[in-house]
N, C-alpha and C positions, 0 to 999 in steps of 0.2 A: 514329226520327222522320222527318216529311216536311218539306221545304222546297222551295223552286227559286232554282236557281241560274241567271244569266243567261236564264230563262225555260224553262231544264229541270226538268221535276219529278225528284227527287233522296228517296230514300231512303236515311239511316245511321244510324248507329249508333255516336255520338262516344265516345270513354272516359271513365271518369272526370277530371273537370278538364281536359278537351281545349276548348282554345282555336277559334274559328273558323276563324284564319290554317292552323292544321296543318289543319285539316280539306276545307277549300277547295283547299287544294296536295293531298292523298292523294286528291282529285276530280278533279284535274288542271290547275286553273285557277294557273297558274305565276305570273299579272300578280300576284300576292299577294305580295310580295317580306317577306322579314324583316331589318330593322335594328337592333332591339332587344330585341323580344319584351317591354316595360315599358312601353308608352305614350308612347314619349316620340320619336320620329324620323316617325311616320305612313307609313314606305312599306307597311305593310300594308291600306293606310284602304280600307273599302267601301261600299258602302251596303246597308243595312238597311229594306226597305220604305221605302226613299228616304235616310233620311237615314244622312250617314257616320260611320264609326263604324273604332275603331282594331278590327281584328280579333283581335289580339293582346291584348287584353286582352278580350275581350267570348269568355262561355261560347258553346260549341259547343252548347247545347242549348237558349238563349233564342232560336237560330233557328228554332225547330220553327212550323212554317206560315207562316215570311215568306220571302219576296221580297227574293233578297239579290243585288246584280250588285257585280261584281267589274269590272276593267279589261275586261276581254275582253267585255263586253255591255253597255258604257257607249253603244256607236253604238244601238243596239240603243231606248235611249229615245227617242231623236229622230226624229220620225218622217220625217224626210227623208234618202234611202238615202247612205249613206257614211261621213264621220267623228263624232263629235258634235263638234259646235259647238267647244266646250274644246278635244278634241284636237285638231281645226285649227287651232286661235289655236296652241297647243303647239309645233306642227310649223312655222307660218307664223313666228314670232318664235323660232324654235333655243329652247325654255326647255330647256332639259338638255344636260348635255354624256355624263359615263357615264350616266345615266338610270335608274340602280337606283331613286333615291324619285322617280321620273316617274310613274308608275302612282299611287301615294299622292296624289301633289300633284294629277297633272288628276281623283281621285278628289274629293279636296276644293274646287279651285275649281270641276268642276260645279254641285256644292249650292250656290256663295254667291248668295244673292240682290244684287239691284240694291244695296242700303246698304251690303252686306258688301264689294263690291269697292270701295270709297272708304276701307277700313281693311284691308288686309291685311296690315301688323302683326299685327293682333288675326285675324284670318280667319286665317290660315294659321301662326299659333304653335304648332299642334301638327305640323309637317311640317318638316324638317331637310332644306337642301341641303349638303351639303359642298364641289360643285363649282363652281357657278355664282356665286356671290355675289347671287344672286336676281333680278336686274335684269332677264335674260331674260325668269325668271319674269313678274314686274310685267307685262314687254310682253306677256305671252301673256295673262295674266287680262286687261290693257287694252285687249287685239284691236289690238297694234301689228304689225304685218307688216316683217319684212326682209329675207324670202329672195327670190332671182330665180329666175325658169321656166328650167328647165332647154334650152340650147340646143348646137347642136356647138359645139367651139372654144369663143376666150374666156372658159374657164373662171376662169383664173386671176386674181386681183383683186375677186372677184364673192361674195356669201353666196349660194353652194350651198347648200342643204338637207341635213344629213348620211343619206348610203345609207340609213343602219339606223334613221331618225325615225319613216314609218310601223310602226313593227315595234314601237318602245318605247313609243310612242304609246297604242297598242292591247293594248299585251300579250306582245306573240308576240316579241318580244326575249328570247333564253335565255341566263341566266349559269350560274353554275356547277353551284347545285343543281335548276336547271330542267330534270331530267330523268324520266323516270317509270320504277320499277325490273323494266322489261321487256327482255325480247331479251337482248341480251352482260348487263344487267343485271339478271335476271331470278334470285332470292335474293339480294338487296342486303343487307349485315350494314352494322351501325352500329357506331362506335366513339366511346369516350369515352377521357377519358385523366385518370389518378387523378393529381394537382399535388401537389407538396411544401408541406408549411407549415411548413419550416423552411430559414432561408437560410443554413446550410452544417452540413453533415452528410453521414456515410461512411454507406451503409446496408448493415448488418451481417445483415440477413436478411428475406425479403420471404415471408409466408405468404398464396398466394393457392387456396387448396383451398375457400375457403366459396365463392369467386367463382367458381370453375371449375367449381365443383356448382350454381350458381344454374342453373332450367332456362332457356334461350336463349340460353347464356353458349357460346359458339364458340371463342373463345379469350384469353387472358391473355398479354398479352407484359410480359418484365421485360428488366432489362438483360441477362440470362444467354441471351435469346434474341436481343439485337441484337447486328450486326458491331461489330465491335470496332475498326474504320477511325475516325480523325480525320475530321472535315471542319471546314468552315463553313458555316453557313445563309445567309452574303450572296453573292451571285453577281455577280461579274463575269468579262470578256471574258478575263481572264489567271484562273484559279484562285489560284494562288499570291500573287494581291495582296492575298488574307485568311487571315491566322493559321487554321491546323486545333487546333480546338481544343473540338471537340463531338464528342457522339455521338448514334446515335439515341434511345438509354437508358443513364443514364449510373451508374454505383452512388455515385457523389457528387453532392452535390444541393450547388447553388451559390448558387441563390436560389429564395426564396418563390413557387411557381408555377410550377416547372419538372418536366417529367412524370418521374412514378416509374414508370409501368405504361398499361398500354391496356388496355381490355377490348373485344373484339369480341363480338358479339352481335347477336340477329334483330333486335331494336328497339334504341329511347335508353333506354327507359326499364329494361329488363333491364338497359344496359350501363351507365347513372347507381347500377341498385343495388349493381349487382355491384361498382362502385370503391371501394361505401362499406363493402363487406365485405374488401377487400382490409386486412391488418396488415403493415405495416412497421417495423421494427425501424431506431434508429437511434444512431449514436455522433456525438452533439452534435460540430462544430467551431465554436472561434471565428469569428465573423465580423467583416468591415468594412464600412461602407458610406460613408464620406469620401474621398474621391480623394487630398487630402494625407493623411491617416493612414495609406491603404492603401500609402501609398511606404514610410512609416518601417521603421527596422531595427527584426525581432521582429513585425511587422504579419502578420498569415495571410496565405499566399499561396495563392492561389487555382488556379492553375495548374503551381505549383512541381515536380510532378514531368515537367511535357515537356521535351521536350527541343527540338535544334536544327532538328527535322522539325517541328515546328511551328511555327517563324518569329516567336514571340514576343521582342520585343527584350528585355524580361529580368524572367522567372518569376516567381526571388528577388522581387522587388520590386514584382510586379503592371502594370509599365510594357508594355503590351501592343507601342505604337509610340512612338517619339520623333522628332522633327525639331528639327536645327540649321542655319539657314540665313542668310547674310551675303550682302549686297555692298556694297560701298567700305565704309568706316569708319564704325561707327556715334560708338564713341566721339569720331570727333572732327567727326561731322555733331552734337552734343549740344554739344560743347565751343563753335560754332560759330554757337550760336543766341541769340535772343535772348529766349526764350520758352522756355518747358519744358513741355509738361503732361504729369499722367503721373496714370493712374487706372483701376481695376478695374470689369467689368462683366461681370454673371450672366446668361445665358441659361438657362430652366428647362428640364425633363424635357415633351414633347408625345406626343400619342397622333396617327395618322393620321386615321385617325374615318371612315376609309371604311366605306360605308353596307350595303355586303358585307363580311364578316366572311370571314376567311382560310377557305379548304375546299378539298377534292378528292373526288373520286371515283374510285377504282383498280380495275381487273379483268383479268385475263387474255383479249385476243382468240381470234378461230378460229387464230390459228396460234399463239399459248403468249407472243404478246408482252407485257409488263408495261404498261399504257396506262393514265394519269394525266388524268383533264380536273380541272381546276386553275383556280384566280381565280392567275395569274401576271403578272409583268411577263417573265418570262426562260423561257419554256419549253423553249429549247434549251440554255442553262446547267442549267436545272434536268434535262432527261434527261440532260446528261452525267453531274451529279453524281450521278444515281441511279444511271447504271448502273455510274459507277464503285465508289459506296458496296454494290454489292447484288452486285458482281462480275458483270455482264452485260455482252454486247456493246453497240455503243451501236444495233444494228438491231434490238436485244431489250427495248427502251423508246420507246414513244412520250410524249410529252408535248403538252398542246392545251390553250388558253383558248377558253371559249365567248366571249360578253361580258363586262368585266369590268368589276366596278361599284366604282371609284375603285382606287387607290393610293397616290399621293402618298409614291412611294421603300419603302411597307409592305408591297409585294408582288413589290419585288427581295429576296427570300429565299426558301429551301427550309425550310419553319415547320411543314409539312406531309404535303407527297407523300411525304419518307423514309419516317416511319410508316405512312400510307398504302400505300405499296408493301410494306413488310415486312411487314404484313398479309397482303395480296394473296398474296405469296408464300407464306405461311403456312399458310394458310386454302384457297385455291387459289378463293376464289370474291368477287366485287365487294368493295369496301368504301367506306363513307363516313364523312366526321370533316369535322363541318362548327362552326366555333368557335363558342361562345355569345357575346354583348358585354362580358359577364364577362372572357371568357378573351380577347376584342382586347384589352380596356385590360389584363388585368393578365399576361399571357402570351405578344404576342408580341413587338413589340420600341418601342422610341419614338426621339425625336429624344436627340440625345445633348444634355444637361445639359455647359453648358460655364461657364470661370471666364475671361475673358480680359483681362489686364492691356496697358493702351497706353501708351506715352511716346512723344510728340511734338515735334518741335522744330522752329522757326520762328524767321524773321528778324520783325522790325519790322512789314515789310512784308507778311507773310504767306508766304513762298516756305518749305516745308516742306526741312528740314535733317538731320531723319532722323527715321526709323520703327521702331519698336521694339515688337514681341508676345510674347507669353508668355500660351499657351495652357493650359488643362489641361481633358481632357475626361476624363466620367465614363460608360466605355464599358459600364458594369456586369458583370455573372458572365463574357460571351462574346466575344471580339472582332472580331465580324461589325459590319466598316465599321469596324474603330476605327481602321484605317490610314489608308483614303480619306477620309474625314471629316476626320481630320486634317491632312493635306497638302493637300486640298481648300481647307479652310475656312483655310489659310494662303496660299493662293494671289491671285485677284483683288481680295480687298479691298485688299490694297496694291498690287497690280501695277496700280490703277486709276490710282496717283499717280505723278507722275514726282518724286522725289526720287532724290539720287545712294546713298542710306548706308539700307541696311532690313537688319533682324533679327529673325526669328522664332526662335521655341522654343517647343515643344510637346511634351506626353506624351499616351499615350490610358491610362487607367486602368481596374485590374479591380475592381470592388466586387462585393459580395456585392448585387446588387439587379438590378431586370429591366434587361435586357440593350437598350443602345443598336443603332441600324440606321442605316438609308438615310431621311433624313427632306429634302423638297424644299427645294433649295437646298444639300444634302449639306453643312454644316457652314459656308458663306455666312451662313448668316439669321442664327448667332451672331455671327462677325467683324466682321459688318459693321454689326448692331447697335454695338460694340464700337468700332469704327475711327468708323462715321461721328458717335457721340456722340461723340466724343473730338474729331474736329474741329470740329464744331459749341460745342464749350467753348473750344476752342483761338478757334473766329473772335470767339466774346464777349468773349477775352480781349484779341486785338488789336485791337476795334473793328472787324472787320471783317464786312461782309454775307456769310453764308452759300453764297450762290450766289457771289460773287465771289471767293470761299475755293477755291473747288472749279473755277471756272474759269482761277485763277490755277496752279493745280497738276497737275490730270487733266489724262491722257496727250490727245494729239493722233493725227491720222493716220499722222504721220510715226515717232510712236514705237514700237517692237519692244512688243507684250504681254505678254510673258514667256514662254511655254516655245518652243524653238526651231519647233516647227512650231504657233505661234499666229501668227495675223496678223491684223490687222485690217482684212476683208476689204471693210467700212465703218464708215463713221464719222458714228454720228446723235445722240453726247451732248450738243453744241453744242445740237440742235433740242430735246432732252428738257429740257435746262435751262430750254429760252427758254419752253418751252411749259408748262411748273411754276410758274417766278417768274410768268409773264404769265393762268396760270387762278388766282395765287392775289393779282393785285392789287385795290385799292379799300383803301376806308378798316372799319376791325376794326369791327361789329356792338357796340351798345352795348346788352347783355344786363339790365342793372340792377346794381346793386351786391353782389350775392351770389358774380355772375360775372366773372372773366377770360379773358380772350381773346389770345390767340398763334399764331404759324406757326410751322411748322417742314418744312424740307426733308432729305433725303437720295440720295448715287448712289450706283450699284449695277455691277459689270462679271461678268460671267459670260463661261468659253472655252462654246460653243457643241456643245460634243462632249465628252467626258470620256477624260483622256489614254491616250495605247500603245494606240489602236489600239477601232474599233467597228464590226463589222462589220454591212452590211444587204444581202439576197439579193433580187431580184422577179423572179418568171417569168410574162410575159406575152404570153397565148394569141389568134389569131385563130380564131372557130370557125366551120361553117358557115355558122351563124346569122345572122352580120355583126355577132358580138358579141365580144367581148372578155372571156376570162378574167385576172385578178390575182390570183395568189398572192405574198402576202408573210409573212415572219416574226415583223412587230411583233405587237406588241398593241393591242388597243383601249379603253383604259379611261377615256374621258372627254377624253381628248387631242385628240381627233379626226381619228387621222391617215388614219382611212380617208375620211374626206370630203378631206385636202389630198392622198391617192396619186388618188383616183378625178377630182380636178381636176388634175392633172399631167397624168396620163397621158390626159383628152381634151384637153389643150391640145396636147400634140406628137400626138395622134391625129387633132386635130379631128373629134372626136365629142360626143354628147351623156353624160352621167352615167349616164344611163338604159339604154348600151349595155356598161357595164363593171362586171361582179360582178366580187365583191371574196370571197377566202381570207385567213385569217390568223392567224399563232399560233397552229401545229401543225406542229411539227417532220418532216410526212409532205408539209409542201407543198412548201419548200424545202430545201437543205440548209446553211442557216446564217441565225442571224441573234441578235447578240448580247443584244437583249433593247432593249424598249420606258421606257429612262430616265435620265436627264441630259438630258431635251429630244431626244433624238434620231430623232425617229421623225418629224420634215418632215426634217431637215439630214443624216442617212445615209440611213435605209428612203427619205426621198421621193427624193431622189440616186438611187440605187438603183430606184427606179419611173420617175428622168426617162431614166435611160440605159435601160430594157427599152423602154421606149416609144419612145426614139428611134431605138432599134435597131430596133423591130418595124416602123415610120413607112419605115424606109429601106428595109428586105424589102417589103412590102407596092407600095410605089414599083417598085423592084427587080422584083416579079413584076407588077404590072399595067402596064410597060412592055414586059417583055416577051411578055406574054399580046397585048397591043395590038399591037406593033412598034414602039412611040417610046422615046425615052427616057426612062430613071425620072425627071429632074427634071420633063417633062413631064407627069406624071402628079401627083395633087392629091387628096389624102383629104378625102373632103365627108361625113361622117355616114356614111349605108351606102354609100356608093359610091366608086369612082374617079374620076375624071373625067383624060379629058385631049384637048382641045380640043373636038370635038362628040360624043366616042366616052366612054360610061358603061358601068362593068365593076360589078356586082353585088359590094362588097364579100366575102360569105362566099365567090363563088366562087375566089375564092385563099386559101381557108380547106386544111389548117392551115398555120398560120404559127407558130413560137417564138419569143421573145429572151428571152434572162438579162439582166438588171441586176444590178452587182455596188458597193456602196460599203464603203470601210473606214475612215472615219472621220478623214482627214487630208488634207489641213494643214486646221484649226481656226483659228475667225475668233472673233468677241466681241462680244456682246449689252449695252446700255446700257441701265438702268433708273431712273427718279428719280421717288420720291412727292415729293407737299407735300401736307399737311394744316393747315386751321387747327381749333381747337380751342376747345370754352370747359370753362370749369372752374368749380364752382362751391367757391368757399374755404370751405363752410361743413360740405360732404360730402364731399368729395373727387369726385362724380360727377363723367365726364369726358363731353363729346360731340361727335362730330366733326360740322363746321358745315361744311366741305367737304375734299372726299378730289380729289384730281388724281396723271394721273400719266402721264409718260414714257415711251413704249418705242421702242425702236430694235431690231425685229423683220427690218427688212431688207423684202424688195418683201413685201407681206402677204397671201398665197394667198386666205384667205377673211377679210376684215375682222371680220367678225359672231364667227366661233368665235374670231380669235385676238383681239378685243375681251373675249369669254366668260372667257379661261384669263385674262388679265391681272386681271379683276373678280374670280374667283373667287380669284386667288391673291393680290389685296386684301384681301379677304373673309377667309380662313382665315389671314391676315398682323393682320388686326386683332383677329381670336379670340386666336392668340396671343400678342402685345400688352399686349391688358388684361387678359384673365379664365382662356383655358385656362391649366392647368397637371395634371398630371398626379404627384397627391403619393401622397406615401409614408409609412408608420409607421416606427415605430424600428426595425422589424426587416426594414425593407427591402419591404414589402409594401404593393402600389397599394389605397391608402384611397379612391377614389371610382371605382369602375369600371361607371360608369355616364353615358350622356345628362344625367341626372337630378343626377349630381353633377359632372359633367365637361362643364364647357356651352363648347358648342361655337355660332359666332353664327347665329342665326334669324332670319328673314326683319324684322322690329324692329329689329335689333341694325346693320344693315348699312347705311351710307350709297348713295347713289348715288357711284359714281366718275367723274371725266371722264378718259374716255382718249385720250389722240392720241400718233398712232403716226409719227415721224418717214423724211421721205421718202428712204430709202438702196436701193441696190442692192448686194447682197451677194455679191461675186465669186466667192467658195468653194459657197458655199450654193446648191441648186438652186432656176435662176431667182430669185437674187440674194436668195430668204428666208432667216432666222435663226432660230433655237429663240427661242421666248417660253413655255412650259411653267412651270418652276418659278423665273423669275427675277422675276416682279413681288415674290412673297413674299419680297424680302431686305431693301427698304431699307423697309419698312413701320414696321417696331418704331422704327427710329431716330427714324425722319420722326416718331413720336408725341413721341418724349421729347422732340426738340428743340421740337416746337410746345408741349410741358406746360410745358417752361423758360421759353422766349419770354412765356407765358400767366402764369407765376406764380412765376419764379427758382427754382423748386424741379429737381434736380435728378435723376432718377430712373435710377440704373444698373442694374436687376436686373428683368426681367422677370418676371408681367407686373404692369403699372401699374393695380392693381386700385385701387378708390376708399378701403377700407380704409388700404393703404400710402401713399397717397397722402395719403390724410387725417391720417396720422400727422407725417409731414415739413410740412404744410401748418399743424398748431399748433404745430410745435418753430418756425417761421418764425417762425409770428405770433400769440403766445400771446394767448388769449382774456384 
């Protein structure tokens, strides 16, 4: 068939049932992104002799004779030379942060006519952001402009334009699978990977001879070909902070979804048949899937024969980790009070929903090294753990993130590259395994499902007399994260309070179901749902205002945060409160009689680095040029941290943005760098870019003093030049110049976060709708306003999905029942209020150039802030997320019978 792409005439020849999206990528046009491959996310969207169209779902052969443009030939219609029109507004107003459905989205607001952009609700319903919370978006389709012209100096405080906006903009932004399988990858074999549909079982013998004779079929791995090492799939700075308790292939199968086999292969489609020819043989084991059943005596244990090399606190009984933790008396801060509350609250099971699905691509370089490119947060955690799982040096592994299109804690794990590599190794040639949306929701990890019980005590007055938790999380089959999650998620929800008498107690649990992770806010978004309903009951009970509850008891500046090297390097909760109560006064909106109306508030504390220690590397280059090279270790996945290292490091340059390319996350740039998550990629990595910079600032000084004859302080970095008094030194001519930056993550300071929401509810469906969303952050001095504006909306945004509607369920046998956009609704551009956010004005002693992580702490006190405004609104009480209209509607006739 003939078509033209972007205005080239194009000759193929699709396959049977080949989609557009594959086909458009096998052409090379990468702006094609896949989300779903179902209709339902639009980052594939094109147009089709004009109008857009989900390519993913539209046959590869209904294009024959038209006129199909993709991202990449969007400028291309307008006939004035540069961006089109869209992508400028795009870039002009930051709409994206990771920018994997950027392409999709400014595909689709092109086509809207003039009426269509006064509803983009309905216009853009078929486009999913996960990052943004859309707001951006809105300003981009309304031709709102934020960003400033790039100048030397004064970068910091200012909306920079993030480096890589033209790149995403257009196209030319490459994630993981954007690559074309030439050169080192030139015979690219594909892999699939045959899943268990039984969630526990010994597998007693695995017949793969029809698969291994299918012609394409390269090779079959079973467990009998994997190392036989422990590890864990979650990654952090200490190894040993996570139970070893996986393999790459394992011959007991633990739950529903977990790989039996791989099949490598020239194509997907040989290597999807071949899995379905694979037999497996199996000897059923009981399973569990209830966290209290899975303790009782006689309950399967899931891991029972490891031993003490795997760190699980105790096998027998599935308790992966425990914590007990006191100080002063609790029993007689309870004896003491005059008030008691005491009540249980459920956080559910969540999917991350990044719009990039987990992938790698592995192959052998010219010198025999094992090289991973990877959608990661941790590529230097993750080449350790390869080399050490595969028994390699750690110079005989590289590991590298292109761009990475979201994570949200889904992509601090090794889910992947093991197999991947053992392939490689295998086979001796490329290999790719890139997940379907099937296999995110039901394969690779979620937010851990928690149970947590509060008792509170309080005088008359309000002054809280003790704190009492009891956790139990439901870590599933593996316990990647069930340690940190759990000492995490016991940590600042009560260390935000000053009372003398607190007690925690927690287990992390193994069931037989898909396997909990690193989900944003690491175990926060539960507690605090938990703790901050619980006070919010406690203030109705005293009569007391809400905010007045909260200011009566959270810590102050003077007080210790908790762990010895936390401090509280500022202090901007006062402002957050004031700036909550004060966006959410006036008198309640009189709806009619169907509806009610209520507020509800909640605070939030986050340590701003994640403890023992976080390591970030920058080496930065002066070149000929009069430009500046940055290589750094983080990652980029929506965070933005390459727009706040590239304004650092021209602020101690006094340069323009323009003069400083940016490296990052590839283990071949630096040699160390813990990984891109707990917020830490401005508060270490940017640390770490302020000292390379400031060190390179001094050298630079340091030589065109002496190049001159004066002193280095006489001398003055102006954009390209020196200067020092009437005498100008050509910047690159003191080219080359080095400096290391080096951070590790200590002493740790503490971020304050507070929603208020008012709410209406309608008593006769339980529909809920937020009537306004506000919200507090205490970021510290705020590098780029606009982006860290972005991560606070977006992680409103994905805070209010799950809330009321995501949830990610399961059947009896422990297997994810909606693994889909489709059944797994995640909120769309409709669904999502506007937020107002004001960021309190502190200066952060610890943090570089006195900023604070703001990454994943908006999403903690979201859920609370709903229930308590649902209360306010209707006395009904909701402990168990999320607050769908259903459940709601149920509690709302047991109230007020019809």
């Amino acid at each position: 068939m003939r078509l033209v792409v972007n205005g080239h005439p194009v000759e193929a020849a699709p396959r049977p049932g080949q989609c557009l999206r594959t086909l458009l990528r096998e052409l090379g046009w990468f702006g094609v992104k896949k989300g779903c491959d179902a209709g339902d996310c639009g980052a594939c969207t094109v147009h089709v002799d004009g109008a857009p169209v989900h390519s993913c779902l539209y046959p590869a052969f209904r294009a024959e004779d038209a006129a199909v443009t993709t991202i990449e030939g969007l400028a291309d219609l307008d006939p004035e030379p540069g961006l089109h029109p869209m992508q400028q507004a795009f870039l002009d107003a930051q709409g994206f942060q990771c920018g994997f459905c950027t392409a999709g989205m400014v595909m689709t607001a092109a086509a809207l006519d003039q009426s269509q952009t006064h509803d983009l609700a309905s216009a853009l319903k078929g486009n999913l952001c996960r990052c943004t919370g859309y707001r951006a978006i809105a300003d981009a389709v309304a031709g709102v402009a934020h960003c400033h012209a790039d100048a030397a100096g004064g970068a910091v405080g200012r909306n920079v334009p993030a480096p890589a906006g033209p790149a995403i903009v257009t196209g030319a932004a490459r994630y993981t699978m954007d690559v074309a399988p030439e050169g080192e990858l030139a015979g690219l074999l594909h892999m699939k990977i045959l899943r268990a549909e039984v969630p526990h079982a010994r597998i007693r013998a695995i017949d793969a001879a029809a698969a291994r004779a299918l012609p394409g079929v390269v090779a079959v791995l079973t467990y009998e070909d994997a190392p036989e090492r422990l590890f864990s799939t979650a990654r952090h700075h200490h190894a040993t902070d996570d139970v070893d308790d996986t393999r790459v292939l394992d011959p007991v199968i633990r739950h529903i979804g977990q790989r039996v086999a791989a099949v490598v292969a020239e194509n997907e489609a040989v290597a999807e048949a071949a899995c379905a020819l694979i037999r497996v043989d199996y000897e059923p084991l009981p399973a569990v899937f209830d966290p209290e059943a899975a303790m009782e005596e006689g309950a399967p244990a899931l891991h029972g024969e490891k031993g003490a090399e795997s760190r699980i606190a105790d096998p027998a009984r599935n308790i992966v980790a425990r914590l007990h933790s006191e100080t002063g008396n609790v029993a007689a801060g309870f004896a003491a009070a005059d008030v008691i509350h005491e009540a249980s609250y459920q956080s559910q099971r969540l999917q991350h929903a990044h719009l990039e699905t987990h992938g790698a691509i592995g192959w052998l370089d010219g010198d025999g090294r094992l090289t991973l490119r990877s959608s990661t947060q941790t590529p230097f955690l993750t080449r350790d753990a390869l080399a050490d799982l595969m028994g390699l040096p750690r110079d005989k592994v590289r590991v590298f993130a292109a761009r990475v299109g979201g994570g949200f804690g889904g992509k601090q794990e090794m889910l992947v590259e093991d197999i991947v590599g053992l392939a490689v190794l295998k086979t001796g040639r490329p290999v790719k395994l890139e997940y379907t949306r099937a296999e995110q929701f039901a394969a690779s990890t979620s937010r851990h499902p928690m149970r947590v019980k509060v008792k509170l005590g309080a005088t008359r007055d309000g002054r809280l007399t003790a704190i009492q938790l009891d956790m139990l999380l439901n870590t599933g089959a593996y316990g990647n994260h069930a340690v940190g999650v759990l000492f995490h998620g016991a940590g600042e929800c009560v260390a935000l309070y000053r009372c003398p008498n607190k007690r925690v107690d927690g287990r992390s649990v193994y069931t037989n179901s898909l396997p909990s992770g690193a989900f944003r806010g690491y175990g926060l978004s539960q507690t605090i749902f938990a703790v901050e309903s619980a006070l919010d009951e406690l203030a109705h009970r005293l009569g007391i205002d809400p905010f007045a509850l909260r200011r009566l008891n959270v810590i102050t500046p003077d007080d210790h945060a908790g762990h010895d090297d936390v401090e509280i390097g500022s202090y901007g909760l006062d402002q957050c409160l004031d700036a909550v109560e004060a966006g959410l006064r006036g008198p309640l909106p009189a709806l009619g009689p169907d509806w009610a109306v209520g507020r509800g508030m909640a605070a939030a504390m986050i340590d701003t680095i994640p403890p023992r220690g976080h390591v970030g590397q920058t080496r930065l280059r002066l070149t000929a040029e009069g430009r500046y090279e940055l290589a750094t270790g983080t990652a980029e996945f929506g965070n933005g941290t390459t727009t706040v290292h590239a304004q650092i490091a021209a602020g101690a340059l006094n340069a323009a943005i323009a003069q400083i390319s940016i490296r990052q996350s590839d283990t071949d740039h630096v040699t160390h760098d813990t990984g891109a998550y707990g917020s830490t990629g401005t508060v270490v990595a940017g640390a770490a870019t302020q000292r390379a910079a400031e060190a390179l600032a001094l050298m630079i000084r340091q030589a065109a003093g002496a190049r001159l004859g004066v002193p280095p302080e006489a001398c003055r970095i102006a954009g390209d030049d020196v200067i020092a008094g009437e005498a100008r030194l050509p910047l690159g001519d003191l080219a080359p110049l080095e400096a290391v930056g080096e951070a590790n993550g200590t002493p740790r300071s503490v971020a304050f976060n507070v929603q208020g929401f008012e709410v209406a509810v309608n008593r006769r469906t339980g529909e809920i709708r937020i009537l306004r969303s506000v919200h507090g952050a205490d970021a510290g001095t705020v590098i780029n306003p606009l982006q860290c504006r972005g991560q606070v909306e977006g992680g409103v945004a994905q805070a209010i999905g799950a809330a009321l509607y995501e949830e990610l369920r399961m059947d009896g046998q422990g297997a994810v029942s909606n693994p889909s956009f489709r059944g797994y609704h995640i909120p769309a551009f409709a669904d999502v209020p506007v937020t107002q956010v004001f960021f309190a004005d502190t200066h952060d002693r610890i943090g570089p150039l006195g900023a604070k992580s703001m990454s994943e702490s908006p999403f903690n006190p979201v859920a609370p802030a709903l229930a308590n405004a649902i209360f306010d609104a209707t006395g009904v009480r909701l402990r168990a997320t999320p607050f769908t209209a259903d459940r709601l509607y149920t509690f709302l006739i047991e109230k007020e019978p019809a």
